[in-house]
C-alpha positions as CSV (number, residue, x, y, z in Angstrom):
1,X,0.0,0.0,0.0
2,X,2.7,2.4,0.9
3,X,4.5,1.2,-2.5
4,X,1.3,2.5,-4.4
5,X,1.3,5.7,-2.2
6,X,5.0,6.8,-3.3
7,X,4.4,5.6,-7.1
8,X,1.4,7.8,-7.0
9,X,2.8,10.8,-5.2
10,X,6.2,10.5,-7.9
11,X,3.8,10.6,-10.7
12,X,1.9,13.3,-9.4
13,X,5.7,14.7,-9.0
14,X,6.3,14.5,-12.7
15,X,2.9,15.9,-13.9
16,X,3.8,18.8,-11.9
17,X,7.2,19.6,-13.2
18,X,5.9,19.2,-16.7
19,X,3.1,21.7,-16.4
20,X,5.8,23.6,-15.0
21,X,7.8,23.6,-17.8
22,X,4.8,23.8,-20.3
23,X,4.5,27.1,-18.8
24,X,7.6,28.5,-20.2
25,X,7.0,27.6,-23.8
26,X,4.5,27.8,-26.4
27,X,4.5,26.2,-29.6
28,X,2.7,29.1,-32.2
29,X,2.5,28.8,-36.2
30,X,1.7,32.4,-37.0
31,X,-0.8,34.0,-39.0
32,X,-0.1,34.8,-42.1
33,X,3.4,34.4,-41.7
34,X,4.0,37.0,-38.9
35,X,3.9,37.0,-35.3
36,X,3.8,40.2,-32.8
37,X,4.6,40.9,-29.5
38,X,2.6,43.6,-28.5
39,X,3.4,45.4,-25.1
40,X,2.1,48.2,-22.6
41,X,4.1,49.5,-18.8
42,X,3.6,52.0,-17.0
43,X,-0.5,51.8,-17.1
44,X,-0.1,53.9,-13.2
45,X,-3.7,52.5,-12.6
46,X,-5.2,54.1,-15.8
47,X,-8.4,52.3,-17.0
48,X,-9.8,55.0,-19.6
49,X,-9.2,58.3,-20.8
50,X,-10.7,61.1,-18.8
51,X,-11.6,63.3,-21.8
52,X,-9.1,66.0,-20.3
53,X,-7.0,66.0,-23.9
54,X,-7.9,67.7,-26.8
55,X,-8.0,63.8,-28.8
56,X,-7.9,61.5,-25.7
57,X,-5.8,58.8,-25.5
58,X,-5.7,55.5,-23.7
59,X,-8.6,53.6,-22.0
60,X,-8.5,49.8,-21.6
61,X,-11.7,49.3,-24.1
62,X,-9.6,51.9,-27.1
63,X,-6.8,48.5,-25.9
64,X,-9.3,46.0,-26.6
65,X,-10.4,47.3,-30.0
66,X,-7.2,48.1,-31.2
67,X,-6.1,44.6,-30.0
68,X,-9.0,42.9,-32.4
69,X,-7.5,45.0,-35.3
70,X,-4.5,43.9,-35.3
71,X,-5.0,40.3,-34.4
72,X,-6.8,40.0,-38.1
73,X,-3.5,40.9,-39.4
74,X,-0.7,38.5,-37.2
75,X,-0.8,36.5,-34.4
76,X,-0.2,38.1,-31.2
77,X,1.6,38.1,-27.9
78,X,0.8,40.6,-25.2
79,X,3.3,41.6,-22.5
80,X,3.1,44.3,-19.6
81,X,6.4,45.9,-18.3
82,X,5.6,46.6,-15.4
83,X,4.1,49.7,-13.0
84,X,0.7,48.7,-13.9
85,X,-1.9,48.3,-11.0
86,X,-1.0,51.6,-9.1
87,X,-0.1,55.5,-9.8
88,X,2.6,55.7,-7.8
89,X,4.8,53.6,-5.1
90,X,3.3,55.4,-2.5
91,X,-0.4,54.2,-1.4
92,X,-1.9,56.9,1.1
93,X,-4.1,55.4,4.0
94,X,-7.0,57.3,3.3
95,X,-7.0,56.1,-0.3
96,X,-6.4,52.7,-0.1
97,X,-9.3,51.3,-0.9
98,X,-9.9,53.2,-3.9
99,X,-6.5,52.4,-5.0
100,X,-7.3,48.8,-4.3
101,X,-10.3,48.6,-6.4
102,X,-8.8,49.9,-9.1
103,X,-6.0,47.7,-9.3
104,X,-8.1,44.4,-8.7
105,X,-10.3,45.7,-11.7
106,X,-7.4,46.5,-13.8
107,X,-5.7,43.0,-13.2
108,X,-9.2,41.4,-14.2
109,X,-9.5,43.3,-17.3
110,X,-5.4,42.3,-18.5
111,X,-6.6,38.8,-18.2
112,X,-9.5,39.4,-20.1
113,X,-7.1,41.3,-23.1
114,X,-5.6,38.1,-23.1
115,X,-2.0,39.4,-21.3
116,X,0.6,36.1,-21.6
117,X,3.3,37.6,-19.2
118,X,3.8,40.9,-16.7
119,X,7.5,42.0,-15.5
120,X,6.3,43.8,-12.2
121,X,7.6,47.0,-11.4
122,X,8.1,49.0,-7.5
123,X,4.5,50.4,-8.1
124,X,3.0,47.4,-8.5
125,X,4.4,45.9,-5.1
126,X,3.3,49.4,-3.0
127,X,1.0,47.2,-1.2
128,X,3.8,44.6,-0.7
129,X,4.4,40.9,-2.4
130,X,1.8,39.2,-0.3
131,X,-0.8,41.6,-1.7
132,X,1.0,41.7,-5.3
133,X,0.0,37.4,-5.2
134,X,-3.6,38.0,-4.4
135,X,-4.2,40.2,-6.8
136,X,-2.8,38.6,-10.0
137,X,-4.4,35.3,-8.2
138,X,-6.3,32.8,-11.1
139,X,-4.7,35.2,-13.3
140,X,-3.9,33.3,-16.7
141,X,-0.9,35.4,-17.1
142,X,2.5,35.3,-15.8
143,X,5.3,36.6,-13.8
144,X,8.2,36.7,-15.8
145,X,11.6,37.2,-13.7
146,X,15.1,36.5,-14.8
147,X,17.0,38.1,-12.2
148,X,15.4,36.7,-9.0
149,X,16.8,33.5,-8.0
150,X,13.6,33.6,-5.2
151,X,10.4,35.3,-4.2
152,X,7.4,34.8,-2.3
153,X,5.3,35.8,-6.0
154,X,5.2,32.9,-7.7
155,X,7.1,33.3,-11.6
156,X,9.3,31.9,-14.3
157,X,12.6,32.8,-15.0
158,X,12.4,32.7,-19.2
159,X,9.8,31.9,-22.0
160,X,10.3,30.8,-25.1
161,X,8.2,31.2,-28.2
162,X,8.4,28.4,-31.0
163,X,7.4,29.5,-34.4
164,X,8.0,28.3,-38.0
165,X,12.0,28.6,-38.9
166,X,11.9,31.3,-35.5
167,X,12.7,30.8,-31.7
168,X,11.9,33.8,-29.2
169,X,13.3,33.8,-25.6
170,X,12.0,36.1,-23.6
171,X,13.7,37.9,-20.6
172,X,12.4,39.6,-17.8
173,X,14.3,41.7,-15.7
174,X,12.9,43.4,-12.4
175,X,14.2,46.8,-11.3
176,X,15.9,45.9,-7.8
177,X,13.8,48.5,-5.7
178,X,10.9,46.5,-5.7
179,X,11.1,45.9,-2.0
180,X,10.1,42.9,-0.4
181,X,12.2,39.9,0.3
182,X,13.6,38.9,-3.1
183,X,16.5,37.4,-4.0
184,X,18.5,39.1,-7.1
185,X,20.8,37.5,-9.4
186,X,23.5,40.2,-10.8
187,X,22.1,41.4,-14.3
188,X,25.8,40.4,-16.0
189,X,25.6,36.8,-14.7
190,X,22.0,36.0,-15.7
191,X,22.2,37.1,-19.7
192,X,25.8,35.5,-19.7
193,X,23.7,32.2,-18.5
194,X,20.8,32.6,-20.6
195,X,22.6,34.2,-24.2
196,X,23.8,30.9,-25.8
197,X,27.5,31.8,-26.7
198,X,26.9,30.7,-30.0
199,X,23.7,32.2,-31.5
200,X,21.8,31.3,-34.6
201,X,19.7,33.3,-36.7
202,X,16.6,31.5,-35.9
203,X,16.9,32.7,-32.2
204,X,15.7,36.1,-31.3
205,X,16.5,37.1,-28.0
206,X,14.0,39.9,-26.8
207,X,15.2,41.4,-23.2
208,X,11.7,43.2,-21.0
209,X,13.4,45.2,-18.5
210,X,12.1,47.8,-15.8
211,X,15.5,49.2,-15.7
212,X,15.5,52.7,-17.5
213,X,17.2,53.7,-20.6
214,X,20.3,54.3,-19.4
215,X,21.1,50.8,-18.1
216,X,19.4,49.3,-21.5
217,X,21.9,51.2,-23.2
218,X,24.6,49.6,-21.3
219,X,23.1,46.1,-21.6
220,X,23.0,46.7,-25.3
221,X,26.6,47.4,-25.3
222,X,27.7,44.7,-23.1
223,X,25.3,41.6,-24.6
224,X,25.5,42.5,-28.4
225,X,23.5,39.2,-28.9
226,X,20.0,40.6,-27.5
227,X,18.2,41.5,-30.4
228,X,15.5,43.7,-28.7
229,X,15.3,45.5,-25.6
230,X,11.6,46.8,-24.6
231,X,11.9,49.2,-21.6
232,X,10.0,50.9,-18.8
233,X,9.8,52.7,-15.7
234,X,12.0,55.9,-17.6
235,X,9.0,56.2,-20.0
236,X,11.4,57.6,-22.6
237,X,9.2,57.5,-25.5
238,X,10.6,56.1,-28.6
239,X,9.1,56.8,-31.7
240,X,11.8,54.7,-33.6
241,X,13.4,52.1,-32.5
242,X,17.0,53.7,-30.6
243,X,19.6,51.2,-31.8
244,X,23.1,50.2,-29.8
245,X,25.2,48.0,-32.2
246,X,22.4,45.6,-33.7
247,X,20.5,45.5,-30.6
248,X,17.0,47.7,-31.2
249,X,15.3,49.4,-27.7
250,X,12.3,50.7,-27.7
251,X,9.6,52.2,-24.7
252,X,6.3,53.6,-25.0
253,X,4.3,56.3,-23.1
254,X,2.2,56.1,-20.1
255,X,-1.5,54.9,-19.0
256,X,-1.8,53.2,-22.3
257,X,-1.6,56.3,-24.7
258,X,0.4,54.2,-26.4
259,X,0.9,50.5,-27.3
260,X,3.8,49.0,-28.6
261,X,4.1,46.4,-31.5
262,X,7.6,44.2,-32.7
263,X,6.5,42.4,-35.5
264,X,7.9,39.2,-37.0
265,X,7.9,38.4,-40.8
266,X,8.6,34.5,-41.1
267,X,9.5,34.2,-44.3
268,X,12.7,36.0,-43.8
269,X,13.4,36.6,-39.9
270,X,13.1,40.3,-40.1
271,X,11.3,42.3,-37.3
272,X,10.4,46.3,-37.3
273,X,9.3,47.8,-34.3
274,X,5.8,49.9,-34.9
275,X,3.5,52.6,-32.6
276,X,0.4,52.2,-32.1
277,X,-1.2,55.4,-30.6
278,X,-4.6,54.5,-28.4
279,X,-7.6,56.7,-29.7
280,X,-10.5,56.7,-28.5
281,X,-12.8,55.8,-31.9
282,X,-10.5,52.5,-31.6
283,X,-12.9,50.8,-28.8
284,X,-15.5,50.7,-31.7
285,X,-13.6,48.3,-33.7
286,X,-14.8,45.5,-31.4
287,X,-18.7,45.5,-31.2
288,X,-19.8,44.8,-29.1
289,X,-17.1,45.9,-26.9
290,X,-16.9,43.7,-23.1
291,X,-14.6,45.5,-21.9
292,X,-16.5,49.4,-22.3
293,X,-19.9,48.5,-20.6
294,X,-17.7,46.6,-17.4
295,X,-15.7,50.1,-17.4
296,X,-18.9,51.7,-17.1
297,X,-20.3,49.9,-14.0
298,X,-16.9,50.2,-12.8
299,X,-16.2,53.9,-12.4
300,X,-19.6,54.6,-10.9
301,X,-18.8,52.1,-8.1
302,X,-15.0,53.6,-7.9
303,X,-17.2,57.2,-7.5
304,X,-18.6,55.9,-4.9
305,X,-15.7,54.5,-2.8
306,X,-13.9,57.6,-3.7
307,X,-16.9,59.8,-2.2
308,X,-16.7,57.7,0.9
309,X,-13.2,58.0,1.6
310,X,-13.6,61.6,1.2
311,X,-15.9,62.1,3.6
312,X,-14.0,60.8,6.0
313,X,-11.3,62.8,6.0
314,X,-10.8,65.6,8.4
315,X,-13.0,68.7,8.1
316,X,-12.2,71.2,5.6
317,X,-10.7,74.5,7.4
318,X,-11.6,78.1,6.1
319,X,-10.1,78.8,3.0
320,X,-7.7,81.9,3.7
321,X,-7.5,83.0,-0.3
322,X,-8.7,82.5,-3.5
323,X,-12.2,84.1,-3.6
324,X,-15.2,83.1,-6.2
325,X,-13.7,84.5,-9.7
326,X,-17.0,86.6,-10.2
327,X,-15.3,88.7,-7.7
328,X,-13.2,90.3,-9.9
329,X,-15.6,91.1,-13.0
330,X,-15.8,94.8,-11.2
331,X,-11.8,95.7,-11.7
332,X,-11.4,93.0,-14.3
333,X,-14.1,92.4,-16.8
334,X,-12.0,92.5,-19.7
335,X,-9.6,89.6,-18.6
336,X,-12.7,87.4,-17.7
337,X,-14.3,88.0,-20.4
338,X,-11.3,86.5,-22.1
339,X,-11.2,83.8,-19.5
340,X,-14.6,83.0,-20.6
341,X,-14.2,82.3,-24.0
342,X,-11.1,79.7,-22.9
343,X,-11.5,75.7,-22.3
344,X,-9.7,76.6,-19.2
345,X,-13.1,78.4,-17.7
346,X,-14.9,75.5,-17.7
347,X,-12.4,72.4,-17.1
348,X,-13.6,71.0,-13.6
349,X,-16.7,69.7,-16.3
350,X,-14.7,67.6,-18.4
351,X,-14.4,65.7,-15.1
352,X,-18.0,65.5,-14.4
353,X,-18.9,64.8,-17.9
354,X,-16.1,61.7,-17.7
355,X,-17.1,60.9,-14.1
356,X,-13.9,61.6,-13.0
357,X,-14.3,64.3,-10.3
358,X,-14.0,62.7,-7.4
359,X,-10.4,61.2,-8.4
360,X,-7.6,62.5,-6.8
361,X,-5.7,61.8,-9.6
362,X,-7.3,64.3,-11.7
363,X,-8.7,67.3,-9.5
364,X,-6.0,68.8,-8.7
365,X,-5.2,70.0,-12.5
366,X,-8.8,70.6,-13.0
367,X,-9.4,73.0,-9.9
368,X,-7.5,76.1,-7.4
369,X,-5.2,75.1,-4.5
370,X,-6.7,71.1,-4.1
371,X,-4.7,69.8,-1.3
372,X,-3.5,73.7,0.1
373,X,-4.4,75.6,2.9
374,X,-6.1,78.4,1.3
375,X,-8.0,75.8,-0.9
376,X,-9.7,72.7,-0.1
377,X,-9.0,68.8,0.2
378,X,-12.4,67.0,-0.6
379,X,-14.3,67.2,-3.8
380,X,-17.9,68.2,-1.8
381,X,-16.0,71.5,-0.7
382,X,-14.9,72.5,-3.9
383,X,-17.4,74.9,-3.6
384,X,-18.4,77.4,-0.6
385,X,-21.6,78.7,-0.2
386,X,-23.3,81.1,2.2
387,X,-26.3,78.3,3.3
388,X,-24.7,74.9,3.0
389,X,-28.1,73.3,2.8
390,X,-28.0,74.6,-0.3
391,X,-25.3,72.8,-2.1
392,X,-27.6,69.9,-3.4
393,X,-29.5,72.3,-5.2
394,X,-26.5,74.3,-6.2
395,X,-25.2,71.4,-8.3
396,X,-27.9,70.1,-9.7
397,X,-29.1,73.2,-11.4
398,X,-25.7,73.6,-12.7
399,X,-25.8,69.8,-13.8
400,X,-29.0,71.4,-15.9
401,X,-26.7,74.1,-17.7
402,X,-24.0,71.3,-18.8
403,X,-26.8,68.6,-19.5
404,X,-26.6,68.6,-23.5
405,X,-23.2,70.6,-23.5
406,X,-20.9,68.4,-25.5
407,X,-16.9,68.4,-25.5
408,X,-15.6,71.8,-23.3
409,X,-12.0,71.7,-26.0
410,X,-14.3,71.6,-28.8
411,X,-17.1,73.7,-27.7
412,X,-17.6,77.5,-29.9
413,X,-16.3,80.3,-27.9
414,X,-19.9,81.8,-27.5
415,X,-21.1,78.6,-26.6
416,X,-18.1,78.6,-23.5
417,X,-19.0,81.9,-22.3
418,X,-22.6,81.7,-22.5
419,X,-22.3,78.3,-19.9
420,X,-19.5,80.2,-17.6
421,X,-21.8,83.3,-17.8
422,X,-24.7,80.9,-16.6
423,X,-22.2,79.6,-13.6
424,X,-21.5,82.5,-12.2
425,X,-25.0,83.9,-12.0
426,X,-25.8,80.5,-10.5
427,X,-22.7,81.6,-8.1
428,X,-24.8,84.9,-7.6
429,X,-28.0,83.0,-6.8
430,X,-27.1,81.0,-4.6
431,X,-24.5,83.0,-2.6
432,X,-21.1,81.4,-3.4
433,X,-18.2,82.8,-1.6
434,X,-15.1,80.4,-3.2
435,X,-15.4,79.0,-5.8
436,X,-12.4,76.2,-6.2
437,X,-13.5,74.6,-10.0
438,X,-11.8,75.4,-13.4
439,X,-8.1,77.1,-13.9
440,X,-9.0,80.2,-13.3
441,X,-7.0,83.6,-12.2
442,X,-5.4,82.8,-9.8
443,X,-3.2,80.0,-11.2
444,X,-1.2,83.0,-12.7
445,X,-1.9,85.5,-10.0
446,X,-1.0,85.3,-6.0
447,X,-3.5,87.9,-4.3
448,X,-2.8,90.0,-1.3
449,X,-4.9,89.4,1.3
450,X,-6.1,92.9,1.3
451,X,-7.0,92.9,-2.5
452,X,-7.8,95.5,-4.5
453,X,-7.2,97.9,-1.4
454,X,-3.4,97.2,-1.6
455,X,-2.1,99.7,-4.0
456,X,1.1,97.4,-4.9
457,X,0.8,95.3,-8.7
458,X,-0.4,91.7,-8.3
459,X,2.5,89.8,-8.3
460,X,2.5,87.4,-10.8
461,X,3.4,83.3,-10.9
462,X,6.1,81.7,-12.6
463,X,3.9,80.6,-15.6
464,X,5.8,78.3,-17.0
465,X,6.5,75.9,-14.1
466,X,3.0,76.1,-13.4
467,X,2.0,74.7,-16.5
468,X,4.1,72.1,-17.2
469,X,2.9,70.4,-13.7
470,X,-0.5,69.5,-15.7
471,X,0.5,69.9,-18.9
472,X,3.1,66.8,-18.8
473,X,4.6,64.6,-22.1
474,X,1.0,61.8,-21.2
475,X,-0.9,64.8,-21.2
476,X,0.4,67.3,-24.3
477,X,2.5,65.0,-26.1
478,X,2.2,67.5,-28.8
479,X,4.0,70.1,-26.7
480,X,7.3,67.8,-26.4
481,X,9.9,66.4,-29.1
482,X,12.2,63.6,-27.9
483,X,10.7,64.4,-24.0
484,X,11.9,67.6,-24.1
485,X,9.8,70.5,-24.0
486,X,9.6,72.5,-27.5
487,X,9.8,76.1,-26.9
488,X,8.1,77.2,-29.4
489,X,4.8,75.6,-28.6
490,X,4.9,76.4,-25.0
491,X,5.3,80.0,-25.8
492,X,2.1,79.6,-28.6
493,X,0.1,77.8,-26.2
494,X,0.8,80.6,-23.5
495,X,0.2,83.4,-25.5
496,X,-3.3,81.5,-26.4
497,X,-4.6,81.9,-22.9
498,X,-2.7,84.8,-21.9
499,X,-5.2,87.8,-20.8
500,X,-5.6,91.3,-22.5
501,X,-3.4,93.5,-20.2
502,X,-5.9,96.6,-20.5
503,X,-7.5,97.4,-17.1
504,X,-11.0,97.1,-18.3
């Protein structure tokens, strides 16, 4: 009996080890004689476009549709690099739950794009391994390390890819700040034990790494052999392939603007490295589209958590600046008149509209002073008004303005300044005294306390720092070459929204 007992557990032994091993290969025959790996990192905990661009880009439905496209064209293989589930390494208390959701959601809808492997980065392990394992649990995807010898996340060290005439090793290496207790194998000694010294052509060698470009520079440099190198974490967006020697790198842009596509002909062995920017009108190429009416259902539950948290937080303190903006029609009514006619006037909507205004993420560039002392740290208190019982009211007759108003960036100027006219009449009405919402004056303009009695010139902000803290390379793009800021745009887009400097 015992006899039976061991043969049993051996074979039981064996089945185990070779579903192991299954795991880290896959026998493919591409479609019409190509095969792509298509990848994404740096999601941050992005599941759709807020609308806050001028053509948005990104949203995990836009992913799915452009994912059917080209899946009529080759086969495919989809990879994440890393930083994924979460915005930043740093969870705060009072947002963990939201944060939370969002990630569990997010790792449900990669399994549902079909994602095959996922290099985690130091935002994805904020919450810590443990949590890391729960939420990728029943997951069919993968953790792909090379450079960990061990680690409480369960993984695999390579994968290869069998294709007609073509092998593809994959490589996945982890930056070494992820935390936790893992055990690293030097970057040097693990390609030197995976990169066959003697490499055919039929062997690709394709490197993911969460390093940064500088050190996938180096690696290039130092391992001539690795055909392609796909980065992260740096988000230094390549528009071409950057090429060290004959080994191609290439990184894409953040929160899924931007997908990323190496594609194998197998006819010849070749491989080009294409962009694949996210539009919106792309979640329309699957219909119907799963992954759009889940997002839907998902975001007003995420609302919800996020109103919750907020309300616990501590009570909001009197705001020592920044009064309603209708204030200064008197002194000022040329400037906001101009104000008016700008999609800056009216940008706390876009939120609304997108159902996005209770995210922390995204106030803060759409409103005055969120998280400062003389503004306010909960979405409810974005505005003040004289009788407080009144706020319900308040915001649903201004929900009555917006109701058919359409996209704020693409609205007529008349039609912008007859709906920020009708707000601050409703700001009138009802007795407003700060109003937080929109970019309004004083972005540009600190105010003395004793404004307009203080016979000294408004100071004026540094303008150009304060833009660029919204107006970043995921959202302008179009303001940047080679992820450095062009000059000459800046100083265009500037002058757009710059105020009249007559008095009245």
């Amino acid at each position: 009996m015992k006899l039976k007992i061991n043969f049993l557990f051996l074979c039981l032994l064996l089945f185990s080890c070779n579903k192991q091993k299954e795991q880290n290969k896959i026998q493919l025959s591409g479609r019409n004689n190509s095969f792509s790996l298509v990848f994404s990192h740096n999601i941050n905990g992005e599941t759709q476009p807020c609308g806050c661009r001028h053509f948005p880009l990104g949203g995990l439905p836009q992913v799915a549709g452009l994912m059917h496209k080209l899946s009529l064209q080759s086969e495919l293989f989809y990879v994440d690099n890393g930083d994924t589930f979460y915005p930043n390494i740093f969870v705060p208390p009072h947002h963990h739950k939201s944060y939370q959701f969002i990630a569990t959601e997010i790792a449900g809808l990669l399994d549902k794009l079909n994602l095959k492997l996922i290099i985690p980065g130091e935002y994805d392990l904020a919450l810590g391994p443990e949590s890391f394992s729960e939420l990728i649990k029943n997951k069919k995807y993968q953790v792909l390390f090379s450079n960990i010898e061990s680690s409480s996340i369960p993984f695999i060290p390579e994968y290869q890819i069998e294709l007609p005439g073509m092998t593809l090793l994959l490589l996945g290496i982890a930056t070494t700040d992820l935390g936790g207790k893992f055990e690293f194998i030097e970057l040097s000694k693990v390609l030197k034990n995976k990169i066959p010294e003697k490499k055919n052509d039929n062997l690709k060698i394709i490197v993911f790494s969460h390093l940064g470009m500088t050190t996938d520079k180096k690696m290039a440099e130092d391992f001539p052999a690795i055909d392609w190198i796909v980065g992260s974490h740096t988000q230094s967006f390549t528009q071409a392939a950057e090429v060290v020697g004959k080994t191609k790198i290439v990184q894409v842009l953040s929160k899924n603007h931007y997908l990323g596509e190496i594609k194998f002909d197998l006819t010849n062995g070749q491989s080009q490295f294409a962009l694949h920017e996210v539009r919106d009108e792309l979640k329309n190429e699957l219909n119907p589209n799963p992954l759009a009416e889940l997002l839907v259902k998902h975001h007003e539950a995420l609302k919800e958590i996020q109103k919750e948290e907020q309300l616990k937080m501590m009570p909001e303190q009197a705001p020592k600046a920044a009064p309603a903006i209708s204030s200064c029609v008197e002194c000022h009514q040329k400037q906001v008149e101009f104000w008016q006619s700008t999609a800056h006037a009216l940008a706390f909507q876009t939120l609304v509209k997108n159902n996005k205004d209770y995210d922390p993420q995204c106030i803060g560039c759409h409103s005055l002073h969120f998280g400062k002392p003389t503004g306010f740290s909960k979405r409810d208190d974005i505005v003040k008004l004289k009788e407080e019982n009144q706020t319900k009211a308040y915001w649903a007759e201004l929900e009555t303005s917006f109701k058919n108003a359409g996209s704020i960036r693409e609205m007529k100027t008349k039609q912008r300044v007859d709906l920020n006219q009708r707000w601050m009449k409703l700001d009138q009405k009802f007795e407003v005294t700060h109003n937080f919402a929109n970019i309004q004056c004083f972005h540009c303009h600190n105010v003395a306390s004793d404004h307009p009695f203080n016979t000294e010139p408004m100071p004026r902000m540094e303008h150009k720092s304060e833009c660029l803290k919204c107006h970043t390379t995921d959202q302008s793009i179009h303001w940047y070459k080679s992820q450095q800021l062009d000059e000459k745009i800046f100083h265009e887009k500037l002058k757009s929204v710059t105020c009249p400097k007559d008095a009245k």
